[in-house]
C-alpha positions in Angstrom: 6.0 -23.5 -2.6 6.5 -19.5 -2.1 4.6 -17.5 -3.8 7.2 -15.0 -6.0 7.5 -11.6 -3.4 7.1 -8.2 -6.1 6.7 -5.0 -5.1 4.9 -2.5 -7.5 4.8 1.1 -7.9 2.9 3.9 -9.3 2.1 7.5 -9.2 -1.2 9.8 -8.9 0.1 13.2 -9.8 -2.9 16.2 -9.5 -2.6 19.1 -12.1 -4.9 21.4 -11.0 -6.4 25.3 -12.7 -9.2 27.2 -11.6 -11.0 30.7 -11.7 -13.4 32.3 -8.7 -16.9 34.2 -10.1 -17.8 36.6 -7.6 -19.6 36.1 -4.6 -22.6 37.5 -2.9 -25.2 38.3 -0.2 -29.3 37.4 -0.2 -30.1 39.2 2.9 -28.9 41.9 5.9 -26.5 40.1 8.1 -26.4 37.2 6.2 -23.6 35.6 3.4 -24.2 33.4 0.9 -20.6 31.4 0.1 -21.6 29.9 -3.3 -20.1 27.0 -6.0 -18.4 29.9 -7.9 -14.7 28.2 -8.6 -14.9 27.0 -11.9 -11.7 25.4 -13.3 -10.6 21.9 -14.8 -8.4 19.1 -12.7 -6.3 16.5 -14.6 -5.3 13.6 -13.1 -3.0 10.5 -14.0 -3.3 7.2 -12.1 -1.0 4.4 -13.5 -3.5 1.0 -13.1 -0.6 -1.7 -13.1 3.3 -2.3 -13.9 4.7 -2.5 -16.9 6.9 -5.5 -15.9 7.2 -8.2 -13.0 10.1 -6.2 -12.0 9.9 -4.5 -7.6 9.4 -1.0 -9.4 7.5 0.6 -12.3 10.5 2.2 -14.9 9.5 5.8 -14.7 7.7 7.1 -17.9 5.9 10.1 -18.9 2.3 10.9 -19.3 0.7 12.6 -22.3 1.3 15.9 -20.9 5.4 14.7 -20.3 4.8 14.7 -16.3 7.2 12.2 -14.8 5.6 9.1 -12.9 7.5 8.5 -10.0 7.9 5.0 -8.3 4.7 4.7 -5.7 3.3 2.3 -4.3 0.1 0.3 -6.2 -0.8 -3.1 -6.7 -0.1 -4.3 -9.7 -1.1 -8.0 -9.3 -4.7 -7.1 -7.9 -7.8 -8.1 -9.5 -9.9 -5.7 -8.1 -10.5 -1.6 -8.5 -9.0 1.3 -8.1 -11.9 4.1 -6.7 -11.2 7.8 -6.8 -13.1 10.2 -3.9 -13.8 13.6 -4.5 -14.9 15.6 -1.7 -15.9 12.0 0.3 -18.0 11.4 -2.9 -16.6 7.6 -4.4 -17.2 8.2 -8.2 -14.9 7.1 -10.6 -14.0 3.2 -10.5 -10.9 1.9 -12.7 -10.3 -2.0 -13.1 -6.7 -3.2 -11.9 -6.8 -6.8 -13.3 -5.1 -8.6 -16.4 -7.9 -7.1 -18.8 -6.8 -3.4 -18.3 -7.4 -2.5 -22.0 -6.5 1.1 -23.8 -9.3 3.3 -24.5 -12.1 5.4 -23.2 -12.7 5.1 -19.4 -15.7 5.8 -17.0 -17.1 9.7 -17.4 -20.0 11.2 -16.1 -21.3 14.3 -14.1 -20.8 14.4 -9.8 -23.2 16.1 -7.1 -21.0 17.5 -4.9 -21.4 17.1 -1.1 -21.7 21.1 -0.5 -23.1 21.6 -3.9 -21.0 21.6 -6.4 -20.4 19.6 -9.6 -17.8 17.8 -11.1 -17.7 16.7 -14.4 -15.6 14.2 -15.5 -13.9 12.1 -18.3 -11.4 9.2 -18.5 -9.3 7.2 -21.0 -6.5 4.8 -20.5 -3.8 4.6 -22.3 -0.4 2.5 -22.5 3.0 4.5 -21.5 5.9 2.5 -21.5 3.6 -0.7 -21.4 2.5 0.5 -17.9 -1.6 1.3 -18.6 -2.6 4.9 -17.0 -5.5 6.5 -16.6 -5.7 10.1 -16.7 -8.7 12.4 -15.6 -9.9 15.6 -16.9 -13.2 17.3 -15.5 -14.3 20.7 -14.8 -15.7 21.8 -11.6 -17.5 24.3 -10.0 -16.5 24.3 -6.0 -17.0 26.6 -3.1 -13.2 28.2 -3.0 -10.9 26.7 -0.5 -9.8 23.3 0.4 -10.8 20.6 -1.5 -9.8 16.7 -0.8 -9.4 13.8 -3.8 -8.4 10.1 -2.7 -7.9 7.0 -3.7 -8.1 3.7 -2.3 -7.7 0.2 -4.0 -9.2 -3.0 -3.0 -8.7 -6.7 -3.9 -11.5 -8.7 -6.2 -12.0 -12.1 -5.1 -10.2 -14.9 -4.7 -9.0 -16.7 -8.0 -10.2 -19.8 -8.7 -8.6 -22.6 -6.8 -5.6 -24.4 -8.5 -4.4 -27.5 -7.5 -0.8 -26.8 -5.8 -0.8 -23.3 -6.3 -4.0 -21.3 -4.6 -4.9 -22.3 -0.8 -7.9 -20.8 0.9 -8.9 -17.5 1.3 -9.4 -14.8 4.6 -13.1 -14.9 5.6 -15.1 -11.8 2.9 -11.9 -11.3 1.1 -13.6 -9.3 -1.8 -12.7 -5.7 -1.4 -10.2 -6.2 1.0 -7.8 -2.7 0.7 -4.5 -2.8 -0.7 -3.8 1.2 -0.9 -5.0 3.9 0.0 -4.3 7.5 0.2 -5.7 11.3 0.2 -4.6 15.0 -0.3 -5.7 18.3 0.5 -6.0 20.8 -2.4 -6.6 24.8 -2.3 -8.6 25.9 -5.2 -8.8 29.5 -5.7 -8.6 32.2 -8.5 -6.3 31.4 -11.1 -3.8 29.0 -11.6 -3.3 26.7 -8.6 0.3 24.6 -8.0 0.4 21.0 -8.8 -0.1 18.8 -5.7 0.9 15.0 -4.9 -1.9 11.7 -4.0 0.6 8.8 -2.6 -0.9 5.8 -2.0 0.6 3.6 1.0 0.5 0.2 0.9 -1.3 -1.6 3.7 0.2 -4.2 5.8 -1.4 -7.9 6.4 0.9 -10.5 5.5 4.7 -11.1 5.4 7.7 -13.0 4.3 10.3 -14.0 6.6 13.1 -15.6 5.4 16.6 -16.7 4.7 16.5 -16.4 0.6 14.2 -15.7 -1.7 12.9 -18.6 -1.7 12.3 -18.9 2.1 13.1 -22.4 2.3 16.0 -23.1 4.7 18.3 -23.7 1.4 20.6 -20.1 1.9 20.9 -19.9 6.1 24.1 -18.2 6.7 25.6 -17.7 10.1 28.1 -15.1 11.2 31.4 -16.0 13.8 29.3 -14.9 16.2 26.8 -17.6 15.7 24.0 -15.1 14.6 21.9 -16.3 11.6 21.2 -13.6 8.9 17.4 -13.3 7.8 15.3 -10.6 6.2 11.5 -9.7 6.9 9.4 -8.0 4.0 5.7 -7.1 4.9 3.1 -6.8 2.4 -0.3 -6.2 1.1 -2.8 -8.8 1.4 -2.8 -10.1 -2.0 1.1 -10.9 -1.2 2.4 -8.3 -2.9 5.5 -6.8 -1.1 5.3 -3.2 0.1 7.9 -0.9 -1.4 9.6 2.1 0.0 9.0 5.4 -1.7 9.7 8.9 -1.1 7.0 11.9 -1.6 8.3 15.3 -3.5 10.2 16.3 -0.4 12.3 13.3 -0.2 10.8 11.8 3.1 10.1 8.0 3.7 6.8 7.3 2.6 4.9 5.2 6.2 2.9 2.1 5.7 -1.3 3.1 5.7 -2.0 1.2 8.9 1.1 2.1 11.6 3.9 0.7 12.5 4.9 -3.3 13.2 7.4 -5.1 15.3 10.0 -8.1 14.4 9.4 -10.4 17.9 9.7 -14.1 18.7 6.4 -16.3 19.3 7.1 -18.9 21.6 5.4 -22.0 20.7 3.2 -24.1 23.1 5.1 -25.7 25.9 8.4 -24.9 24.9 10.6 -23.5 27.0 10.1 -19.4 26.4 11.9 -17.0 24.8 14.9 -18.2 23.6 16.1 -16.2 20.8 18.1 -12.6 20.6 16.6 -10.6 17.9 19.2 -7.7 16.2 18.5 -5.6 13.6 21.4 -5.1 10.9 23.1 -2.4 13.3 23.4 -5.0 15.8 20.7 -3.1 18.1 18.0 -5.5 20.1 14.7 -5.2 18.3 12.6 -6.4 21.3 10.8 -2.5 22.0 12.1 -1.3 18.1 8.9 -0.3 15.6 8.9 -0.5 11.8 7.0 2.3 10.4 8.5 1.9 6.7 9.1 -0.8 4.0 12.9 -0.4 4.5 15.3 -1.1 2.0 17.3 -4.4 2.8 16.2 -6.6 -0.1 19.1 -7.2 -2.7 16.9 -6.5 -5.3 15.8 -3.0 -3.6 13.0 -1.2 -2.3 11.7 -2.8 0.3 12.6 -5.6 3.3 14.8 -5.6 7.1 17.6 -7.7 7.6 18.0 -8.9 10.7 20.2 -11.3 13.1 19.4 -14.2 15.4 21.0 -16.3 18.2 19.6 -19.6 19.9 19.9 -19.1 23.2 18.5 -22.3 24.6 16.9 -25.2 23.4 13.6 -25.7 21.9 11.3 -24.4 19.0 9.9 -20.9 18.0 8.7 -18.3 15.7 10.0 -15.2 14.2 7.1 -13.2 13.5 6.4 -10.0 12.4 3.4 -8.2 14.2 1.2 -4.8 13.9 1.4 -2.5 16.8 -1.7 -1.6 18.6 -1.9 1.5 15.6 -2.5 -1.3 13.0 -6.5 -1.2 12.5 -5.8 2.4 11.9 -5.4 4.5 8.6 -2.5 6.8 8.4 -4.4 9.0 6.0 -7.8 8.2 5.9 -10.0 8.7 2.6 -13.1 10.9 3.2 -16.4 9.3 2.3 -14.7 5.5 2.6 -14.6 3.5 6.0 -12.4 0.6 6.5 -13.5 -2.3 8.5 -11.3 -4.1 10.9 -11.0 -7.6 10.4 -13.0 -7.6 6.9 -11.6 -5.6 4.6 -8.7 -3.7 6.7 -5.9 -5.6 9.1 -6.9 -5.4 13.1 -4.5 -4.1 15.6 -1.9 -6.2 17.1 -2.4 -8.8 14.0 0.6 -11.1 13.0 0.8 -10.4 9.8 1.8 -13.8 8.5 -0.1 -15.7 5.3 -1.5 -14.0 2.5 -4.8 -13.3 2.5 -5.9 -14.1 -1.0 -3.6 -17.6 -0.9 -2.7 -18.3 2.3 0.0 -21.2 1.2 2.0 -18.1 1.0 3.6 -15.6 3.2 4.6 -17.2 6.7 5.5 -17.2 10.2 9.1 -18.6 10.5 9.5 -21.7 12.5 13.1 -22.2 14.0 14.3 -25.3 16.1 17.1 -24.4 18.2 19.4 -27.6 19.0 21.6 -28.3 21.9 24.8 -28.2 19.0 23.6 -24.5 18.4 22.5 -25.4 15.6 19.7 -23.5 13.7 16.7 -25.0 11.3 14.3 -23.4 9.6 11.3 -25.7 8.9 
């Protein structure tokens, strides 16, 4: 049994207004910089997807603001934290009870000073349950950085034919995670953009969707068409998205690599690897979701030839960038091989049901024949 491979998207979109007080000086030679920008920030974090479909429909906020398709977990049972200034205040639950209403609230020491004063409610747009933000502030002037990062809960309780064991501490394990750099000054300030990237630790290589073997085609050249999706550790598949100037979103943690895995004893390499434009994928890095899967939004499709006889893996593998944030949230540190993927890792089984997700085992014959087992 496969577990079903969704990809999820949401958007955190930053409205942001503030006013400067004047500054001053308490002695000869020497300046005081103090909090004096006052202003409010709004903020809109969809929690989960409206359906079980690979991308959020795109809805509107209270205030009308678009939410474009970004990456979050929608099947996580865990939380979504939001950072302001490294300070980890505001915690939002991600699992099946998200329920409309009032949300956490309360009053922030800033690191350098400041306050932050916040509330929350959640509300449903579209059946898609967002939280949106509004606080006032009072900040020294300048650049000021919010993040996000979402984590997994624990593993579900075991089913019979449906959960298998869990990664070693898998409570907490991050799923997302992302961080922008804002300019408050006097007056009005221009909206900005949080993107969350997904973060790589398990994948699904396969022929169909169910990758069982069942839909192995083969071109006239004898190469075998698959597709490789990489996703989150709670399975979830990581979808491509674009930021507000129309670049590829990367992954969170690098880049990986499509390779064969020789298995023990056999007689080496003996595959030929091509992505869909027929180049060799042997030194080729994967720094995005891509955008292969018939369903769209995410997956590669790739093509393999037995060149000699024996048994092997396709796997899909982090590059030595892998333990590695892209964009790291101030005041939270992942941990390598606890709660963050390590570098060179094959990301193969999921890490919350590890029945699911896979290295692919092929068995090359001497008919040149192909099986997937």
């Amino acid at each position: 049994m496969k577990k079903q491979i969704l990809g999820y998207a949401s958007l955190a979109s930053l409205m942001l207004v503030a006013a400067c007080g004047g500054g001053g000086s308490d002695a000869v030679g020497t300046t005081s910089v103090a909090p004096n920008a006052a202003g409010s920030v709004s903020m809109s974090i969809p929690l989960k997807t409206a359906t079980s479909t690979t991308r959020a429909p795109q809805s509107a906020d209270s205030s009308g603001t678009t939410i474009r398709p970004k990456f979050i977990d929608g099947a996580s049972n865990g939380m979504l934290t939001v950072y302001f200034d490294g300070v980890g205040v505001i915690n939002f639950p991600t699992d099946a009870n998200v329920a409309a209403g009032p949300g956490p609230s309360g009053t922030l020491n800033m690191n350098h000073g400041g306050t932050f004063t916040y509330t929350s409610v959640i509300s449903f747009v579209n059946s898609q349950p967002v939280a949106t933000i509004t606080g006032n502030f009072s900040v020294i002037p300048g650049p000021h950085k919010i993040g996000a990062v979402q984590t997994n809960g624990p593993c579900p309780t075991p089913v019979a034919g449906q959960t298998g064991p869990c990664i070693p501490e898998n409570n907490g394990y991050v799923l997302a995670q992302g961080e922008t750099e804002v300019m408050l000054q006097a007056g009005s300030n221009p909206a900005a953009e949080l993107i969350l990237r997904g973060v790589m630790q398990s994948a699904y290589i396969c022929d169909d969707p169910g990758c069982n073997g069942s839909n192995l085609k083969v071109d006239e050249d004898g190469y075998y068409n698959l597709y490789v999706v990489v996703a989150d550790e709670n399975g979830t598949a990581i979808t491509r998205q674009l930021d507000s100037e129309g670049e590829v979103v990367p992954f969170d943690n690098g880049s990986y690599q499509i390779k064969e895995q020789p298995v023990t004893r056999s007689p080496g390499y003996i595959l030929t690897i091509l992505d869909k434009d027929d180049e060799d994928l042997k030194d080729k890095s994967f720094f995005t979701p891509g955008s292969d899967r018939a369903s769209g939004g995410y997956g590669e499709s790739i093509k393999v030839k037995c060149n000699n006889v024996g048994t092997t893996y396709i796997v899909a593998q982090l590059d030595a960038n892998g333990a590695t944030p892209t964009s790291p949230v101030t005041g939270f540190t992942v941990r390598p091989g606890i709660d963050y993927p390590q570098a060179g890792q094959v990301l193969s089984s999921v890490g919350v049901d590890q029945w699911f997700g896979n290295r692919l085992e092929l068995n090359c014959t001497a008919t040149g024949q192909l099986t997937i087992k």
